[in-house]
C-alpha positions in Angstrom: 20.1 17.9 0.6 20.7 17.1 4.3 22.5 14.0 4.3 24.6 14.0 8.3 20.9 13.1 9.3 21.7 9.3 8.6 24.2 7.0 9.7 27.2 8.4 7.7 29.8 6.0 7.3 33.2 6.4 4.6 31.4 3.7 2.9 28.0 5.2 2.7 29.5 8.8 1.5 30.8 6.7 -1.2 27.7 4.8 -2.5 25.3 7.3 -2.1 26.2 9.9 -4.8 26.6 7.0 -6.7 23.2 6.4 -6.1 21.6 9.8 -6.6 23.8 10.0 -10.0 21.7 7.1 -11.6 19.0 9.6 -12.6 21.6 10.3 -15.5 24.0 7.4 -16.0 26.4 9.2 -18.7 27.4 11.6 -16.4 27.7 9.1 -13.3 30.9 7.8 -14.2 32.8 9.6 -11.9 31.0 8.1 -8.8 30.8 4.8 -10.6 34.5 4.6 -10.7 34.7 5.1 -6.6 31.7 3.2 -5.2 32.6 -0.2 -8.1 35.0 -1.7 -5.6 31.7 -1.7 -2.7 29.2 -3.1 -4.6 30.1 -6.3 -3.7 29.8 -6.1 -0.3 26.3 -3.8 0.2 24.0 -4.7 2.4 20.5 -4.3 3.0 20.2 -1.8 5.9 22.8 0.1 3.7 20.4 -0.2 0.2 17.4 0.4 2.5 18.6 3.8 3.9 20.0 4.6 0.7 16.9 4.1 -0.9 15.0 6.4 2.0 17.2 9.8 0.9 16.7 8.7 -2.9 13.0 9.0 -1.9 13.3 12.1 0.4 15.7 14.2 -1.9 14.0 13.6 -5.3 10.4 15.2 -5.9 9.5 12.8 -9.1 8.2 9.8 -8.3 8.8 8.2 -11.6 12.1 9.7 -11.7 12.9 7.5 -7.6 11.8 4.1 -9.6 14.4 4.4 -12.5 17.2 5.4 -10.1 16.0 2.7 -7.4 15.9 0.4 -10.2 19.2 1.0 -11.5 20.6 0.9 -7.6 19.6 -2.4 -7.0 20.8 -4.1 -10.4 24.1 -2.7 -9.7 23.8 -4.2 -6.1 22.3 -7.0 -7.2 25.5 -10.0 -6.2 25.7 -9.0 -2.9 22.1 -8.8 -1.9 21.2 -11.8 -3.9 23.8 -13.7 -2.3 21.7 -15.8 0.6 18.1 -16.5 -0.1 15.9 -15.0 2.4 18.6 -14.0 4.5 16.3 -13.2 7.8 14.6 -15.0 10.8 12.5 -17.5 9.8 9.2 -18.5 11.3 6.9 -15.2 11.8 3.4 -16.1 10.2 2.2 -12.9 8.6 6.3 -12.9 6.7 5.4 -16.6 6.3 2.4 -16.1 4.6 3.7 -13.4 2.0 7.0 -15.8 1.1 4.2 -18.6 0.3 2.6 -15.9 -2.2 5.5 -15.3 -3.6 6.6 -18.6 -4.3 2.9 -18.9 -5.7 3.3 -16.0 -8.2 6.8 -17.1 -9.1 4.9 -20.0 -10.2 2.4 -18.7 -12.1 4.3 -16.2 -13.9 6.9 -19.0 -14.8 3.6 -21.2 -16.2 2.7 -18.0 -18.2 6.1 -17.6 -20.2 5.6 -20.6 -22.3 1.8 -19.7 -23.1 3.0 -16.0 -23.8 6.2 -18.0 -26.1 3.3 -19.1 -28.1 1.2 -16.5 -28.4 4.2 -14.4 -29.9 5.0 -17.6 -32.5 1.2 -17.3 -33.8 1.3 -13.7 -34.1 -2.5 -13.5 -31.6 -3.3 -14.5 -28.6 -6.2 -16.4 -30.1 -7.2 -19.8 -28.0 -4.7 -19.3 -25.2 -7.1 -16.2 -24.2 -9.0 -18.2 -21.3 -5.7 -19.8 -19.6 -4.1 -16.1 -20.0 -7.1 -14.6 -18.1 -7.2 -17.3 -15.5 -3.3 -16.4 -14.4 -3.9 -12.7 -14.5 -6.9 -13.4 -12.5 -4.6 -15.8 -9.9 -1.6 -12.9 -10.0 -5.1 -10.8 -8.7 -5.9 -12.8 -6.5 -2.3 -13.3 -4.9 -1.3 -9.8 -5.0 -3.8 -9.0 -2.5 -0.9 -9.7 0.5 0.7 -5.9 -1.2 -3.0 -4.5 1.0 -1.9 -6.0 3.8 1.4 -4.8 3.5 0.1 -1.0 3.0 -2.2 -1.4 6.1 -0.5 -4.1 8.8 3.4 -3.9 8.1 4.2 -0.5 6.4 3.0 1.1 9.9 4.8 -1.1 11.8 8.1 -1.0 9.9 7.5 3.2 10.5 6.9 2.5 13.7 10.4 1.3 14.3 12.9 2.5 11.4 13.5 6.2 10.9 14.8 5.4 7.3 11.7 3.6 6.5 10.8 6.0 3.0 11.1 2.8 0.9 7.9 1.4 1.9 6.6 4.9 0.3 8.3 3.2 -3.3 6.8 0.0 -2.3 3.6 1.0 -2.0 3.7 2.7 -5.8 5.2 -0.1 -7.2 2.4 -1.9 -5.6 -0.6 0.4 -7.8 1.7 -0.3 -11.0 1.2 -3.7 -10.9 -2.8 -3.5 -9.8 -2.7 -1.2 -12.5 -0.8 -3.6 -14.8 -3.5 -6.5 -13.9 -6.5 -4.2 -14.3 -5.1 -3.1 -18.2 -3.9 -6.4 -19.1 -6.9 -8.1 -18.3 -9.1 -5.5 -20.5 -6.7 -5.6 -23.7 -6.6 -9.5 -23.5 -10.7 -9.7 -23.2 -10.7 -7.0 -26.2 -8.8 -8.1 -28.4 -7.8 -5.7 -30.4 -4.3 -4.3 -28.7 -1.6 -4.8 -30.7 0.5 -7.5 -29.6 3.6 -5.9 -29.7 1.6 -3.6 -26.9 0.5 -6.6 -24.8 4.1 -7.7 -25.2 5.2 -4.4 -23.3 2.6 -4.7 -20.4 3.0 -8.5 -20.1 7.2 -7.5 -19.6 6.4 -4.3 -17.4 4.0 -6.8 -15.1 6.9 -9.8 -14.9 9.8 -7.1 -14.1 7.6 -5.2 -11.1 6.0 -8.6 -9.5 10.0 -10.4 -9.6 11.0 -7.0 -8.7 9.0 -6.6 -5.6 9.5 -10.2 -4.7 13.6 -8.9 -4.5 12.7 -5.9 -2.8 11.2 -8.2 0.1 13.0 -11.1 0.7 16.5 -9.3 0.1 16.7 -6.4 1.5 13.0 -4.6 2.9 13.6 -8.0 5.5 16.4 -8.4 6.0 17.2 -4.5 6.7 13.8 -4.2 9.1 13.1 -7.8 10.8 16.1 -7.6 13.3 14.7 -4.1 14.4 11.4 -5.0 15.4 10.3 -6.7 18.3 10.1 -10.7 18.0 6.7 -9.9 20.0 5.4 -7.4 17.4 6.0 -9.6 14.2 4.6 -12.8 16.1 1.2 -10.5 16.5 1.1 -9.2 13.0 -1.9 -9.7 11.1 -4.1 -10.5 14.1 -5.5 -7.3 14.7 -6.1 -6.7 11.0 -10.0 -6.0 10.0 -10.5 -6.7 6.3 -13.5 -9.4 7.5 -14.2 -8.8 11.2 -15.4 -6.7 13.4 -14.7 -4.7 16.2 -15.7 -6.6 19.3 -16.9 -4.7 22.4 -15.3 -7.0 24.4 -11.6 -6.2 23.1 -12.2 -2.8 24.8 -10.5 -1.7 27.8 -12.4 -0.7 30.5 -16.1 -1.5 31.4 -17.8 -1.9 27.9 -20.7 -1.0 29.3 -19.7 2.1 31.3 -21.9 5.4 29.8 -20.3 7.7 27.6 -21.5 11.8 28.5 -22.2 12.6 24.3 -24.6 16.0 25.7 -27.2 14.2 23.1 -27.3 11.1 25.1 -25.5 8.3 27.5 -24.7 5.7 25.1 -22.8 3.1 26.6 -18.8 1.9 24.9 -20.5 -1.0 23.6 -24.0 0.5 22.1 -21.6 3.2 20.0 -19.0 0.3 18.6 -21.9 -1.0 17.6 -23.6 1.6 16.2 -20.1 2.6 14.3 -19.7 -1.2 13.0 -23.5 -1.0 11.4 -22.9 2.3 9.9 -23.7 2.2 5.8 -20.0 3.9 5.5 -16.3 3.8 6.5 -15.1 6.7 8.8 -11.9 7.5 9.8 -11.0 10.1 12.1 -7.5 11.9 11.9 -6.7 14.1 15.1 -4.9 17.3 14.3 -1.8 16.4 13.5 -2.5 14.3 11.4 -2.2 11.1 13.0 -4.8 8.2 13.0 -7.1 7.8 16.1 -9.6 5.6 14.8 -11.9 3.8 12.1 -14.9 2.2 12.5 -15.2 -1.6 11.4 -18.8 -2.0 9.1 -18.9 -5.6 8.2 -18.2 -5.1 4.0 -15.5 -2.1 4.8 -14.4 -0.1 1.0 -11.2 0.4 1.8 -9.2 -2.4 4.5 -8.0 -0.8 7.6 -5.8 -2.6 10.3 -5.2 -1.5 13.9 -1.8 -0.8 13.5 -2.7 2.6 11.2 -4.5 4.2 14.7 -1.1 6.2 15.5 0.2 6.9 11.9 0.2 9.8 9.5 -2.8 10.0 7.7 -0.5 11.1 4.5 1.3 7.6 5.3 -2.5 6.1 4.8 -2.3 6.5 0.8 -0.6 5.6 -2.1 2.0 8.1 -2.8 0.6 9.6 -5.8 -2.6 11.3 -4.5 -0.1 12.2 -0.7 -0.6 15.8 -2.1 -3.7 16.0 -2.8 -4.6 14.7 0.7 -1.7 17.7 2.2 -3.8 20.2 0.0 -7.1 19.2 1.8 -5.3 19.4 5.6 -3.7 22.9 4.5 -7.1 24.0 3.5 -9.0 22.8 6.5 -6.3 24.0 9.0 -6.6 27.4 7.1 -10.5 27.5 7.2 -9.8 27.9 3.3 -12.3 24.7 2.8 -14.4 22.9 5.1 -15.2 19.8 2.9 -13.6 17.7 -0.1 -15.7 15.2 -2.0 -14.7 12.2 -4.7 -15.8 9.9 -6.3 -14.2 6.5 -7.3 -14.6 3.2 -9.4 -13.8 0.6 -7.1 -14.1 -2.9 -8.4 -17.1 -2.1 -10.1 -18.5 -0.3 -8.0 -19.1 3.9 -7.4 -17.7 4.8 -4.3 -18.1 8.5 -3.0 -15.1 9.8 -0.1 -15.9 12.7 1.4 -13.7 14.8 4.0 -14.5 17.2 6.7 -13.0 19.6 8.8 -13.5 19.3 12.6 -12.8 22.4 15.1 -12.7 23.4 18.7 -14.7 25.4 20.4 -12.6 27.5 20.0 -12.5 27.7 16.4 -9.1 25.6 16.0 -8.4 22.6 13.8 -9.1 19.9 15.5 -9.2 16.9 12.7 -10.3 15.4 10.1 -13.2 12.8 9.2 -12.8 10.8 6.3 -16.3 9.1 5.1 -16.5 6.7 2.3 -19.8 5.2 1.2 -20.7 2.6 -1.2 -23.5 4.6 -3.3 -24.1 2.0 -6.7 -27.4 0.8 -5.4 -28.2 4.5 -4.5 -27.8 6.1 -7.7 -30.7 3.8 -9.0 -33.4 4.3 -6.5 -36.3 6.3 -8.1 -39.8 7.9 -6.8 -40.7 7.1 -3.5 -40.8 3.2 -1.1 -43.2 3.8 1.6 -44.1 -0.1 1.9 -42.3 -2.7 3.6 -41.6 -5.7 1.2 -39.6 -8.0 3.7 -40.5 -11.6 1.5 -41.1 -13.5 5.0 -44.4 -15.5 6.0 -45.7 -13.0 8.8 
């Protein structure tokens, strides 16, 4: 493990195999006994770098959460000292602080209910009011997409110790997962309710958890680092609901394009990409983002600050290697294509990759396309007539 890459201080040569210990507590007693006397006094650039060589010197995932865990109750006093200890006023951080209050409340409304539900042995007529908050945490927890696609670039952007977003973003698909699981046993049920119990605990621990994570040390450690300018902007660029609009482009919109095939013009081809039936994005080779198109009902949320970043920055940490294996295989001529398919909130999505070359013959990307295809998989026999229901 390569550790003189950071910013080594006496202090931080303390802490940190204190930290790396916690994957086995019994025999961390050692390091306990020297890094006690600091935990008082850690801070949240210290946690957040800490956290980043947790992430890049341990290969199990699940294994990073237990010792991160364990990190942060230890450091628990000193970071929890002053609420929200950060610069005030930015409206995208606004906007995820009023969440959180929001889901602070709701899971505070939900203890009680839950109280009762354990004293009568079933969740029984409290079913509907249990489904309504888990539908509300939903609802809120939609800000952690944002995060993935508008402020995880931007903090990456800025911070080389910026792995913890990587944890973040994990966290994140545990409690969508939690949501999802809890919703389906409480609808059935017929899951024990020692079981719900467990879920219900997992879900409150990883939303309070995350709400920690932000406010006390992810930023405080990053805000100061990052341009006033940039955080002002963030969240305007972001296109979960809009479009691409030719006349954001630089340059003369309507200057013509040389495609060998044609002369489109910058504006026909944004808007031939925004009315395409699927989401493409295209990664350069290496590796980086260079662009996505912007279809009016995109799959998967994209936000202009990803053009630039890592495509293996893109997804959630546990399918990274799967996305490495298809770049090693393309960039080896190994594979030219990859091809999935998804549940999505109901619906069947199909992702597809594809390798791009030179002329050459050299890697030259990669073009992601996912497409929507429910509707598809229940067309039969032939339409050959128009059945527009208008009055001509």
């Amino acid at each position: 493990m390569e550790i003189a890459a950071k910013t080594r201080t006496e202090r931080f040569g303390i802490l940190l195999p204190y930290c790396l210990g916690l994957a086995d507590p019994v025999s961390n007693t050692g390091n306990l006994a020297k890094a006690r006397t600091l935990f008082d006094s850690v801070t949240a650039t210290e946690t957040m770098e800490m956290v980043d060589t947790v992430v890049s010197s341990t290969d199990d995932l699940e294994l990073v959460k237990i010792i991160v865990t364990r990190m942060l109750h230890s450091f628990t006093k000193a970071l929890g000292a002053h609420v929200r200890p950060f610069e005030r006023g930015f409206p995208y951080i606004e906007s995820i602080l009023e969440r959180n209050d929001r889901i602070s409340r709701v899971l505070d409304d939900l203890k009680p209910v839950l109280a009762r539900v354990n004293g009568r042995g079933s969740v029984g007529e409290d079913a509907p009011m249990i489904l309504r908050s888990l539908a509300g945490l939903e609802l809120l927890s939609t800000h952690y997409v944002g995060k993935e696609n508008i402020l995880f670039p931007v903090v990456e952007r800025y911070i080389e110790e910026s792995r913890c977003v990587q944890l973040m973003w994990a966290i994140h698909d545990d409690i969508r997962s939690s949501l999802r699981r809890l919703h389906d046993d409480v609808v059935s049920e017929e899951v024990p309710l020692a079981e719900l119990n467990r879920l219900f605990g997992r879900l409150f621990f990883d939303m309070r958890s995350m709400i920690f994570r932000e406010e006390q040390v992810l930023f405080p450690a990053v805000l100061p680092r990052i341009p006033s300018k940039v955080l002002r902007s963030l969240g305007e660029q972001q296109f979960e609901s809009t479009q691409a609009d030719a006349s954001e482009a630089r340059g003369d919109a309507d200057a013509k394009l040389d495609l060998v095939t044609g002369n489109p013009t910058v504006r026909q081809l944004i808007g031939i990409f925004n009315n395409l039936p699927v989401d493409i994005t295209l990664v350069d080779e290496e590796d980086r983002v260079v662009y996505f198109n912007t279809p009016e009902h995109r799959i998967f949320p994209r936000a202009k600050e990803v053009v630039g970043r890592t495509v293996q920055n893109c997804h959630p940490p546990r399918s990274v290697h799967i996305v490495q294996r298809i770049l090693d295989s393309f960039r080896e001529k190994r594979e030219r294509t990859a091809d999935f398919r998804i549940f999505v909130k109901g619906r069947f999505i199909r992702i597809s990759y594809h390798a791009l070359y030179h002329e050459d013959g050299s890697y030259a990307g990669t073009l992601e396309v996912s497409q929507d295809i429910t509707d598809l998989k229940k067309m039969e026999g032939e339409k050959r007539l128009l059945d527009w229901n208008s009055a001509d």
